[in-house]
C-alpha positions in Angstrom: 81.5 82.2 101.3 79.9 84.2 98.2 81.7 86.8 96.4 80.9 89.6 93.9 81.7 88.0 90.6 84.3 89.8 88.6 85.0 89.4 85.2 88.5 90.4 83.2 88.3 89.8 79.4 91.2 90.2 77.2 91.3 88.7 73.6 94.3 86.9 72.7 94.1 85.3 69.5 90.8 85.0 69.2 90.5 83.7 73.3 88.2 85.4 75.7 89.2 85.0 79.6 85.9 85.0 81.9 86.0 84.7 85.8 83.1 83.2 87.1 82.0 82.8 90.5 81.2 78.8 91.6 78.8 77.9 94.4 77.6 74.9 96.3 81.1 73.5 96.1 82.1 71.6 99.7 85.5 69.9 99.1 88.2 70.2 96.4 87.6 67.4 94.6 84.1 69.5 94.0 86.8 72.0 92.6 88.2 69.1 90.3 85.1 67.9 88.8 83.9 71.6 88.1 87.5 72.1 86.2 86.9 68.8 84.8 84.1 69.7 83.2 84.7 72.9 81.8 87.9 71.4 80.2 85.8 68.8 78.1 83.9 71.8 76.1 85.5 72.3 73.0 88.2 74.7 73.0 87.7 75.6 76.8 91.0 75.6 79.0 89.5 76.4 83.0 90.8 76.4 86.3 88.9 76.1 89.8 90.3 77.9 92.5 88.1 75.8 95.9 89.6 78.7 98.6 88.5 81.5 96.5 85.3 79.4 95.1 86.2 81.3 91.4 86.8 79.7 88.0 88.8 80.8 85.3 88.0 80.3 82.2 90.0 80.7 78.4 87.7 80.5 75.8 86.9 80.8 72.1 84.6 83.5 71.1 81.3 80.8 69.7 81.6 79.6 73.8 79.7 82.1 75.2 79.5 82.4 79.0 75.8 81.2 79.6 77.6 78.1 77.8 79.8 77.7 80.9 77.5 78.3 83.3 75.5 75.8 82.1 78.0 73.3 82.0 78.7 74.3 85.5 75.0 73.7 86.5 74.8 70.2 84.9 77.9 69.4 86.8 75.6 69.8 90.2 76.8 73.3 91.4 76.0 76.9 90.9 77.6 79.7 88.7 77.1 83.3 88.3 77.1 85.6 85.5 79.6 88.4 86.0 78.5 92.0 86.3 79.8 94.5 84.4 83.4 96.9 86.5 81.8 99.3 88.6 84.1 102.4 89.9 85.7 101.0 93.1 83.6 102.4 96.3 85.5 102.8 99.8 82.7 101.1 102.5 83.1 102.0 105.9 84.4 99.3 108.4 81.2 97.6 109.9 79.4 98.4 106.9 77.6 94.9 105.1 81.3 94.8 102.5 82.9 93.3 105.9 80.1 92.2 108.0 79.3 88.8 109.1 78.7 86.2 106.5 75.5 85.4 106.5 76.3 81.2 105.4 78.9 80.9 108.2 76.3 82.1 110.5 73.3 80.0 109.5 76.5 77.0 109.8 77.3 78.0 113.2 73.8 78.0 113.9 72.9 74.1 113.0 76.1 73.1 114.8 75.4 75.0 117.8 71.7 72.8 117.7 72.8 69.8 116.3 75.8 69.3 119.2 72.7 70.1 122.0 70.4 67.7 120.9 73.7 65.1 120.0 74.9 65.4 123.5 71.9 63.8 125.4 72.1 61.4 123.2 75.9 60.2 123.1 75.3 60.4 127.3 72.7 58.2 127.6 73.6 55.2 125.0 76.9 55.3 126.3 76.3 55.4 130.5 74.4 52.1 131.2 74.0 53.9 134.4 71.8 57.4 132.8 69.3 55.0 131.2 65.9 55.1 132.3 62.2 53.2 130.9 61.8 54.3 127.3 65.2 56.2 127.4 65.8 55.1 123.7 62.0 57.1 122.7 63.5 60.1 124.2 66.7 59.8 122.6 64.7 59.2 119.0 63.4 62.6 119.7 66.6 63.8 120.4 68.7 62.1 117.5 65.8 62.4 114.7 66.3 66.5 114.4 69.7 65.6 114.9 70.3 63.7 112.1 67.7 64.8 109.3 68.0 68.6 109.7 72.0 69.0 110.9 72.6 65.8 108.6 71.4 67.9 106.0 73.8 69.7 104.2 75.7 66.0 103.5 72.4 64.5 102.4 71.3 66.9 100.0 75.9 67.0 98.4 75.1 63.1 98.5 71.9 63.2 96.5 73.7 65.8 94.5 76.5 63.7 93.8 74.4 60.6 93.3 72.5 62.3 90.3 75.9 63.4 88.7 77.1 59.5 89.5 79.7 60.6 91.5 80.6 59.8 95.4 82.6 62.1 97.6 83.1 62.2 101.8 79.7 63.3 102.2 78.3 60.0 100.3 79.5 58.8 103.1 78.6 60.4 105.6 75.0 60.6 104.7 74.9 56.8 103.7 76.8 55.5 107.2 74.0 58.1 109.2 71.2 57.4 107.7 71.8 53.9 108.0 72.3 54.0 111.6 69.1 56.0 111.8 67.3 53.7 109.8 68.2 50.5 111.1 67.4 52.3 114.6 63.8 53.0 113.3 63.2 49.6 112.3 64.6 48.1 115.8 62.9 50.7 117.3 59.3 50.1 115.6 59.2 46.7 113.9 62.1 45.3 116.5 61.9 44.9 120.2 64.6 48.1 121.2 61.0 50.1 121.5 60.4 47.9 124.5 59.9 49.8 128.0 62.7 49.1 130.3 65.4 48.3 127.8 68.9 49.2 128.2 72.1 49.5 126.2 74.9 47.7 127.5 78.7 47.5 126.2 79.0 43.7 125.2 82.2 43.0 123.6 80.3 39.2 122.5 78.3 39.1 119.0 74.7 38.0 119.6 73.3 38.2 116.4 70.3 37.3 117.2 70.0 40.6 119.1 69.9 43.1 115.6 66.3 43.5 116.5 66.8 45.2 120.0 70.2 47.6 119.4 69.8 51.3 118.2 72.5 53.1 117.0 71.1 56.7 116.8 74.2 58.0 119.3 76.0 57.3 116.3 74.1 59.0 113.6 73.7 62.3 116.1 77.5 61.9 117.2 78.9 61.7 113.5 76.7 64.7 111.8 77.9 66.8 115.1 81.5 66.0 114.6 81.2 66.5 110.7 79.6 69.9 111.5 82.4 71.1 113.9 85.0 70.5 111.1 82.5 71.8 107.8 82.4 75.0 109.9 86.1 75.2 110.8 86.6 75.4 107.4 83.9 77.6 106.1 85.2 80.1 108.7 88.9 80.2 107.0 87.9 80.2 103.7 85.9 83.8 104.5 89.3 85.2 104.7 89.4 84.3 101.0 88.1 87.7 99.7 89.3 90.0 102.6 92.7 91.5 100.6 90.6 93.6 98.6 88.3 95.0 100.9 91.7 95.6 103.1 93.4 97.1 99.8 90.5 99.5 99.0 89.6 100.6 102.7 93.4 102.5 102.4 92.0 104.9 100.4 90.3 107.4 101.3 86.4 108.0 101.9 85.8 111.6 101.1 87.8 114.5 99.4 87.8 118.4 99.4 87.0 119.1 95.8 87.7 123.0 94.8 85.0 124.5 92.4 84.7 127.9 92.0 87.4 128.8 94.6 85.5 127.0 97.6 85.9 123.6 99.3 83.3 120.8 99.3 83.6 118.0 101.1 82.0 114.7 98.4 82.4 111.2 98.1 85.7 109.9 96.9 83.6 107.9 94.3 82.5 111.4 93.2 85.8 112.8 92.0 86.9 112.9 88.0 89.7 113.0 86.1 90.4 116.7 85.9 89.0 117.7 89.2 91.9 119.8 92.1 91.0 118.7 95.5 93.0 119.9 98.7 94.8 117.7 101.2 95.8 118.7 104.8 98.5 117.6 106.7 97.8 114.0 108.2 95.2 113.2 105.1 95.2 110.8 102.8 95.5 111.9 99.1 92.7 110.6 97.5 93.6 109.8 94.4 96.5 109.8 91.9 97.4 113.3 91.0 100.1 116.2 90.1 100.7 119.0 92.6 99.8 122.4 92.0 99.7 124.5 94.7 102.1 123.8 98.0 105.1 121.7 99.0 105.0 118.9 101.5 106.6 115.8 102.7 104.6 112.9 101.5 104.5 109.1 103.3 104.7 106.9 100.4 106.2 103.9 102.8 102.6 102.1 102.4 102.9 102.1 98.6 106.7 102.1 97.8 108.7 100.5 100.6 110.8 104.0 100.8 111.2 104.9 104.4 112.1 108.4 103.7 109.1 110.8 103.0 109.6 112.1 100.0 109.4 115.6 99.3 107.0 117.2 96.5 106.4 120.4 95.2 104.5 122.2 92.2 104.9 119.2 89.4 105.4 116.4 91.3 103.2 113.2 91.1 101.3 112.1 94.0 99.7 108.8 94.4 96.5 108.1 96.5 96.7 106.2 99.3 100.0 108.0 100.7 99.5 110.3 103.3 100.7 114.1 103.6 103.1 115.0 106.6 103.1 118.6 106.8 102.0 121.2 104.4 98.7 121.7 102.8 98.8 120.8 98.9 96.4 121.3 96.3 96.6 118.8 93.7 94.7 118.1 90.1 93.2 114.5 89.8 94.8 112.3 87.0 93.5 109.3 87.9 90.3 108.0 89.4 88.6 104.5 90.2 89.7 101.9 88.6 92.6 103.2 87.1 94.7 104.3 90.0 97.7 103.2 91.2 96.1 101.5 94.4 93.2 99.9 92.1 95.7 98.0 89.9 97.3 96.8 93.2 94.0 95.2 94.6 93.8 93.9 90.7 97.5 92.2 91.7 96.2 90.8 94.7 93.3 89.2 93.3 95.2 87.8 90.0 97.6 86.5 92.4 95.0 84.9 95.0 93.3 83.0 92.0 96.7 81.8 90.5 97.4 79.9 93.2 98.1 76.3 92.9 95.2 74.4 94.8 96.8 71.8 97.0 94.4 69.4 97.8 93.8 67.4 101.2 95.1 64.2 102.0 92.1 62.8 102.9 90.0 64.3 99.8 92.3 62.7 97.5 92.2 59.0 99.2 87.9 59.3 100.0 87.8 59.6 95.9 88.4 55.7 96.2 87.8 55.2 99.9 84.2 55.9 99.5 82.9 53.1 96.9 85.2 50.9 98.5 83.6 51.7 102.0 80.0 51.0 99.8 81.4 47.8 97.8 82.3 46.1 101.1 79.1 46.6 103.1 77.0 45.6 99.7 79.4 42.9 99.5 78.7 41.8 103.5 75.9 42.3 103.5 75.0 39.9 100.2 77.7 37.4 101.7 76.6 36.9 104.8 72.9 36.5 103.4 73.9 34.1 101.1 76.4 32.5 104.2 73.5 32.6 107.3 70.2 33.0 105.5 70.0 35.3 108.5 68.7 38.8 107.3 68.9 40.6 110.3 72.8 39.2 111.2 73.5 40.0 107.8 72.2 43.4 108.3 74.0 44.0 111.0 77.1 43.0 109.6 76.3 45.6 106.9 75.4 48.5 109.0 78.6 47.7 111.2 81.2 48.3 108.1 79.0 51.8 107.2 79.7 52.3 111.0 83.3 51.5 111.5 84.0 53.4 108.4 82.1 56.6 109.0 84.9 59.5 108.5 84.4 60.7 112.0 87.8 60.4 112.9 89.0 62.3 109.2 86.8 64.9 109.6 88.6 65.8 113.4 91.8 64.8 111.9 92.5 68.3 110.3 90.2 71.0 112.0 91.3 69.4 115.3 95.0 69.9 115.0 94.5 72.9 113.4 92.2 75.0 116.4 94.8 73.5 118.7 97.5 74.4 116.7 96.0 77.9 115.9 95.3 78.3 119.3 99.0 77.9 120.7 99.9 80.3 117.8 97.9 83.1 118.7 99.5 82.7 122.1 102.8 82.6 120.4 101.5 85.9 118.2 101.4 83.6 115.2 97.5 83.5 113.0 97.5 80.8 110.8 94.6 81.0 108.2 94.1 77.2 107.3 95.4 74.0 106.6 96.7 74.9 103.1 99.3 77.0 104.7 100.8 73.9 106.4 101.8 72.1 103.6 103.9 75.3 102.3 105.7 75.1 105.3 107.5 72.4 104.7 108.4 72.8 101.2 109.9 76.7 101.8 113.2 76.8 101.0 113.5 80.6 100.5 112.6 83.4 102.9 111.8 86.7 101.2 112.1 89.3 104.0 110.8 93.0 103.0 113.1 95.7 104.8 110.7 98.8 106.2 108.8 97.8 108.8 109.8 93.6 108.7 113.4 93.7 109.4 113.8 97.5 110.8 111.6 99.3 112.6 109.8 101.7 110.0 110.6 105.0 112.3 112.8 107.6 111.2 115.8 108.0 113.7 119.7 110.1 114.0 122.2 107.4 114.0 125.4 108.9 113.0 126.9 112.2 113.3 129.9 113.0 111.4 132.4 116.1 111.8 134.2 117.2 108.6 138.3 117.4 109.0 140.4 119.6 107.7 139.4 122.9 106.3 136.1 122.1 106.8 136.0 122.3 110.6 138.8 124.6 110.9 136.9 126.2 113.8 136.8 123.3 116.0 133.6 122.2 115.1 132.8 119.3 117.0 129.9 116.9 117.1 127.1 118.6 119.8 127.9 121.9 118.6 126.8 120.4 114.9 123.9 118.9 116.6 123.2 121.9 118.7 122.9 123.9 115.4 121.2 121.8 113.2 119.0 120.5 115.8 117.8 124.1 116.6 116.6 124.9 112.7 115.3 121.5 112.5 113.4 122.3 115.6 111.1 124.8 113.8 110.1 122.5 111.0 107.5 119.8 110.7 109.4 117.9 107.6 109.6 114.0 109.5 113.5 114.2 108.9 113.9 117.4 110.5 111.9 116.0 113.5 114.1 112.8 114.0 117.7 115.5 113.6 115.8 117.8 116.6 114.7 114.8 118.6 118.4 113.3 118.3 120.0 116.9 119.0 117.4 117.2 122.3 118.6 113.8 123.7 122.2 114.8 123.3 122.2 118.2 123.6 119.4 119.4 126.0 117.8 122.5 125.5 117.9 123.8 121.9 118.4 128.1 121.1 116.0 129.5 119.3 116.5 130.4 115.7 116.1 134.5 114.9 115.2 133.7 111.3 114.2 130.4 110.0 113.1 129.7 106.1 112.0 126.5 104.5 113.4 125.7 100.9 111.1 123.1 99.6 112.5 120.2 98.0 115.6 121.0 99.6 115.8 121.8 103.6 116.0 124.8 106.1 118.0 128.0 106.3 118.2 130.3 108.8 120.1 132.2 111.8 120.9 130.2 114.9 123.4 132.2 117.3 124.6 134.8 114.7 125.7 132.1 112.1 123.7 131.8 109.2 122.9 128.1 109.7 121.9 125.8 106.2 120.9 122.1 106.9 119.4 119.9 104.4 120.2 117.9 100.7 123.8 118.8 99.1 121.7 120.7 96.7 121.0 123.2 99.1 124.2 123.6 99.8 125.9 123.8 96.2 122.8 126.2 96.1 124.4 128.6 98.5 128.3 128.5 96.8 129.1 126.1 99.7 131.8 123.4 98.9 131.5 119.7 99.9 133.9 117.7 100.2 135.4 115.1 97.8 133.0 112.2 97.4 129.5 111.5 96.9 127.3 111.8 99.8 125.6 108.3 100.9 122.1 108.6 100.1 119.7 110.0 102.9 122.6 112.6 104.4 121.9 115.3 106.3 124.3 118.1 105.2 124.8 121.0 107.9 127.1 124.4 107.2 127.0 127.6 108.5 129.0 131.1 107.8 129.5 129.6 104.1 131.7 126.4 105.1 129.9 122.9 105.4 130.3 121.4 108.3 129.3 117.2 108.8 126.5 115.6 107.9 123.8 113.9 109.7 122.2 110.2 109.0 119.0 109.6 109.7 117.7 106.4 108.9 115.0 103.4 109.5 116.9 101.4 112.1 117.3 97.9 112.3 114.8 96.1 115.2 117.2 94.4 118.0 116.0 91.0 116.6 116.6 91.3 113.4 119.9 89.4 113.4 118.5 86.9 115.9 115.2 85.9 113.4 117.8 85.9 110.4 119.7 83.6 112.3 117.0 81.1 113.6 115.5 80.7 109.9 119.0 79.5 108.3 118.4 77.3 111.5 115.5 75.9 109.5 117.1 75.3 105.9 115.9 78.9 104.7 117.7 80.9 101.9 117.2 84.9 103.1 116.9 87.2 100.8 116.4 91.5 101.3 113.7 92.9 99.2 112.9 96.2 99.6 111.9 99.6 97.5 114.8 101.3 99.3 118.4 102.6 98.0 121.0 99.5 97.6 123.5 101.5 99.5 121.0 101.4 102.5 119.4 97.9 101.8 123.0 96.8 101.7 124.2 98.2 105.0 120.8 96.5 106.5 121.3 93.2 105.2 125.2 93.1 106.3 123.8 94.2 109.9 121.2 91.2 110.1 123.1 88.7 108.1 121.9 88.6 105.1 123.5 88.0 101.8 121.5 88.3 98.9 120.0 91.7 98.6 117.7 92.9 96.0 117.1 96.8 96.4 115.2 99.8 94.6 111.9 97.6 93.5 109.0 99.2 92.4 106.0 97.8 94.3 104.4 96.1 91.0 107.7 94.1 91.1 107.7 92.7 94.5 105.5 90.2 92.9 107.2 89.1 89.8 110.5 89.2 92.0 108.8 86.3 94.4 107.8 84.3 90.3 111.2 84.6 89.0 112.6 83.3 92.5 110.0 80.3 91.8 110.5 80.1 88.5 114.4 79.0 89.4 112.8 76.4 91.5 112.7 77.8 94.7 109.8 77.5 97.1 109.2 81.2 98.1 108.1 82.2 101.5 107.5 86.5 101.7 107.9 88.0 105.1 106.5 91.7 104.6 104.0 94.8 106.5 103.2 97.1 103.7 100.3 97.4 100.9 103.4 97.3 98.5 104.3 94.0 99.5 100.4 93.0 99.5 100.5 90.8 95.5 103.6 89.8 96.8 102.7 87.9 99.7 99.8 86.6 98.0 101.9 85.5 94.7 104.5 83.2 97.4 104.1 80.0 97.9 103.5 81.0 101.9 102.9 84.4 102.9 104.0 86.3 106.2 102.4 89.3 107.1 103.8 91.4 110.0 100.5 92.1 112.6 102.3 95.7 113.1 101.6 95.9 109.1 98.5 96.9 106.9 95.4 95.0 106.8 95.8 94.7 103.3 99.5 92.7 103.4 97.6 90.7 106.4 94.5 89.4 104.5 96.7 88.7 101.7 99.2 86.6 103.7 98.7 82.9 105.0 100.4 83.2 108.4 100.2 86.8 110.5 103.0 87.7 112.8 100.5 89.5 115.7 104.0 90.8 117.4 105.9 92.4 114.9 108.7 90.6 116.1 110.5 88.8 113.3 111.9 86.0 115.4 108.3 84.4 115.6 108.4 84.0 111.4 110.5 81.2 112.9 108.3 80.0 115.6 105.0 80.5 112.7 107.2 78.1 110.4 108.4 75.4 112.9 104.6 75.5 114.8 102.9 75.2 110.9 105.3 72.2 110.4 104.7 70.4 113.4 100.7 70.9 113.1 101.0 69.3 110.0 102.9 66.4 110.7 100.1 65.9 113.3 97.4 66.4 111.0 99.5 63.8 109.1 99.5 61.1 112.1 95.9 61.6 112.4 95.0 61.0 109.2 97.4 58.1 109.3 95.7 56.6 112.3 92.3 57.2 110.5 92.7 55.5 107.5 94.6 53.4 109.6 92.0 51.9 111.8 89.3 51.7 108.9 92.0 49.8 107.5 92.3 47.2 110.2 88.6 47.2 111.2 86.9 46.9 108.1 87.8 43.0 107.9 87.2 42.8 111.0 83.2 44.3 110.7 82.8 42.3 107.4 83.7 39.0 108.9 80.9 39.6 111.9 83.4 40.1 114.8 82.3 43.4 115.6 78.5 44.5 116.2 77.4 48.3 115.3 77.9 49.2 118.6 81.2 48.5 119.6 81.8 49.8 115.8 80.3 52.5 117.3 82.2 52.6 120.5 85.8 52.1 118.0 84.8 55.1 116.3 84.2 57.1 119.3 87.2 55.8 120.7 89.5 56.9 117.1 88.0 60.3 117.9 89.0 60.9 121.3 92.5 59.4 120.0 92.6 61.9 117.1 91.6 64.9 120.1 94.4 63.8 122.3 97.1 63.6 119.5 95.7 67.1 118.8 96.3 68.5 122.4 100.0 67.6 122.3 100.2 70.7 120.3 99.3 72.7 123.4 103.0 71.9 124.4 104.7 73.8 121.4 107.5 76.1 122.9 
């Protein structure tokens, strides 16, 4: 995948931070050598992120950055000179920001070739039955295109890496191919395989007097084919690498009403200065960060704070963009534009986080660093051996060619992309989307569950849940619950604040029919006043009230109450609230089933995040978080040696997700807390964060046995290639046969309940 290069620098006693963008890198140890590298120039501290194919770099001011990208380039790969920050821009979905990437499909493309002209091949070597006179001539013609043009993004990382005196998997790949492919040639042209009416049989006894007549180009085809199926598996995740931001910035919006000289224009967000009053309707998004000046609304702010009231604003009040306006039209003057605004530095949080992470390296990278010249010692080694042993060249060759064989990484390269589409595949099922193979290994070291409250553990929908009758002199009229709700529910009726709605649906479902107000005002900031059968009805904040010369009783009112008085006396109070989701307390319960430590994060009151977390089960609450804190909450949990998993929906929780060691996003959520996160939640149903975690674990420990049984086999068949008890093509046939073994271990993932 290919990204914009960014660059950040900040000087810090006398050091200059650069992010460059790396290219041409195909595995992580790729990642370690570029790091490598960079770390031996004086004064230079780097890291190499391989998922988000970025390096960053700390250096001193005489290293300038055409330094490091030329150290980059003499390491073998590519790297890009950062542009200088343009304002953010706002594409439109299907536009070329979030199109198709143009690498995966050209990869798609030689797999989708390679496997049509592999398949013949594979058939007709291994059915004695298929072959006809000069099969093996059409099978040349088959393989040859096969192996040189799909083969060829592991020769030319092999030639790569054999300039730079280095060896990685694709050595050998490219070695144990074109070996196969040669040797074929030669028995094909020099040796009597090119003979009409030969035939490949399946002969368990070494003749090795027979080098001169066997082919082995179904092997060469079959192992680029299966090394192509699992290079693309994995070019495919890492293109969700970059998606966070484009998620982050599509919130905003595209265009804004501008006022200049008392008339609207409709222009390009990207358009808009500092300075600049713009209008927003009801159901818009605010464009930008701003202060009010004309008009009073109820503003959405759930995306960017986690609050799950709207909050009311007025002439004064600070608006961010991104938030959407509920119900009146505002006019509001521009504070903040592009790269400065509130939603900006959160995309800035995402990406920080996103490079930060730790790179956790695969298994079988880490053990090809020696496997590989082993693999090339031994069959030097045979080959040498046996020609010192036999003075036999072509036994001895065959000897060779059989370790490059036995030890091609077919079966490593299924071992992870196999268990991982199955895996994957039963997840989305499940309504579980797991992004790659680095999430599994999180999995299993998570030993705290961050669980974000709007939207994740309640529902994110305002509702009436509690009604409640003052005593006393307070009710001294008999004022009893539907006559309260009757009341309230009848001003409430005539507003469009998203409180007001939930009181006047909750007062319809209990009530029936409402009367109809004979005067109804709105108080911004505040609530509603007005005449409801001859009582002069007010419903709203206790401000409103103390406003009035009403009295409240003794105690302070939990936060979010309703208050409702008429004729001068207050009443009750209403509660309207986001409600907790009926499986809330179920999902809490299955993920202490699992050894996980919940916790309740949220931008909300304590009082409510309390009374949520003692509904669900949950004992640790931390409450009234800013959205830039989410993040550095999840660091400090880390930083007391917890391993952090953060279960949230909203942009707010977007750096947060991507700072955790695994991130949950809720599919009901934004696309921004989704591309950020490493598992998605399709359902919205917080039980399946348990079902993600315990499927992730269990494709891992079968990605684990596969790679066990890999290594394994090479393990136990090497000796047995180097000694001359196997020819190539029962190597060939042993491979095949680890393959189909590595599949089938794969499918038992199909059975995950």
């Amino acid at each position: 995948m290919t990204s914009t290069p960014t660059v950040t620098e900040t000087t810090v006693t006398d050091t200059t931070v650069t992010e460059l963008t790396i290219g041409g890198m195909t595995c992580a140890s790729c990642a370690a050598r570029v790091e490598k590298k960079l770390n031996r120039v004086d004064g230079v501290t780097a890291t190499v992120n391989y998922a988000t194919e970025k390096a960053r770099v700390e250096h001193p001011p005489h290293v300038g950055v055409d330094e490091l990208i030329a150290t980059v380039v003499r390491t073998g790969y590519t790297a890009e000179e950062p542009p200088p920050p343009e304002p953010p821009s706002f594409p439109e979905p299907g536009t070329a920001a979030d199109g198709a990437d143009p690498e995966l499909a050209a990869l798609r493309q030689r797999l989708t070739v390679t496997a049509l002209l592999a398949a013949p091949v594979v058939l007709l070597a291994m059915v004695p039955a298929l072959q006809f006179d000069n099969w093996q001539w059409l099978s040349l013609t088959l393989a040859a295109p096969a192996v040189v043009w799909g083969g060829l993004p592991f020769h030319r990382a092999a030639w790569t890496n054999l300039r730079h005196g280095a060896a990685t998997m694709d050595t050998l790949v490219s070695v144990g191919t074109l070996a196969a492919f040669g040797w074929s040639l030669w028995a094909l042209f020099l040796g009597d395989a090119g003979m009409p009416g030969m035939r490949h049989g399946f002969d368990l006894t070494v003749d090795r007097t027979d080098g001169a007549a066997t082919i082995y180009l179904e092997v060469a085809a079959g192992v680029v084919t299966f090394l192509l199926l699992g290079r693309y598996l994995e070019a495919r995740a890492k293109r969700k690498a970059g998606a966070a931001l484009r998620a982050l910035m599509e919130l905003g919006a595209k265009d804004v009403a501008v006022l200049r000289d008392g008339t609207e224009a409709r222009i390009p967000v990207t358009a808009l200065r500092a300075g600049d009053l713009f209008a927003v309707r009801p159901g818009e998004k605010i464009a930008t960060d701003g202060t009010v000046t004309e008009g009073a609304s109820a503003v959405d702010t759930s995306l960017l704070t986690g609050e799950s009231l709207p909050l009311d604003v007025t002439e004064g009040s600070a608006v961010t963009g991104g938030c959407v306006n509920v119900s009146g039209r505002l006019v509001v003057r521009a504070t903040r534009v592009g790269a400065d605004t509130r939603l900006a530095r959160m995309a800035q949080l995402v990406e920080d986080a996103q490079n930060g992470k730790a790179q956790v390296q695969r298994l079988a990278d880490r053990i090809s660093a020696v496997f590989v010249p082993v693999v090339l010692l031994i069959a030097l080694g045979t080959l040498v051996t046996w020609l010192l042993v036999t003075d036999d060249p072509t036994a001895s060759f065959t000897a060779a060619v059989a370790v490059l064989i036995i030890a091609c990484p077919c079966a490593l390269g299924l071992a992870t992309p196999t268990a991982l589409m199955v895996g994957t595949g039963r997840g989305a099922q499940l309504g579980i989307l797991i992004k790659g193979p680095e999430v599994l290994e999180s999995t299993r070291r998570v030993d705290t569950v961050v669980l974000d409250k709007t939207g994740t553990v309640t529902t994110g929908r305002m509702r009436l849940v509690g009604v409640h009758v003052y005593g006393g002199r307070y009710g001294t009229d008999g004022t009893d619950e539907l006559r309260l709700l009757r009341l309230a529910g009848a001003l409430e009726h005539a507003s469009e604040h998203p409180v007001a709605r939930a009181v006047a649906a909750g007062a319809v479902e209990r009530c029936g029919e409402l009367p109809v107000p004979k005067t109804f005002e709105n108080v911004p900031g505040l609530g509603v006043r007005g005449s409801v059968d001859g009582h002069l009805v007010l419903v709203g904040r206790a401000a409103l009230l103390t406003a009035e010369g009403v009295e409240l009783p003794t105690g302070a009112p939990e936060p979010g109450a309703v208050h409702v008085a008429w004729d001068g006396v207050a009443r009750g109070t209403l509660t309207v609230a986001d409600t907790v989701k009926d499986t809330s307390a179920e999902a809490v319960a299955l993920l202490r089933g699992l050894g996980l430590h919940p916790v309740l994060l949220t931008g909300d009151h304590r009082a409510v995040a309390e009374a949520v977390a003692a509904e669900v089960g949950i004992d640790e609450v931390i409450a009234e978080v800013l959205p830039e804190e989410k993040a550095e909450v999840v660091r400090r949990l880390q930083a007391e040696g917890r391993t952090v998993a953060m279960v949230g929906d909203g942009v707010n929780d977007a750096a947060a997700l991507a700072t955790a060691d695994l991130g949950l996003a809720m599919g009901t959520g934004t696309d921004a807390a989704i591309e950020a996160s490493d598992l998605t939640l399709v359902r919205g149903d917080l039980r399946v964060a348990a079902d993600a975690i315990r499927l992730s674990r269990r494709t891992l420990a079968t990605i684990r046995g596969n790679l066990g049984w890999a290594f394994g086999y090479n393990l136990a068949a090497l000796p047995l290639a180097a000694a001359g008890l196997l020819d190539p093509m029962i190597a060939g046939l042993a491979m095949a046969l680890s393959s189909v073994f590595v599949v089938s271990n794969s499918l038992r993932l199909r059975s995950f309940t």
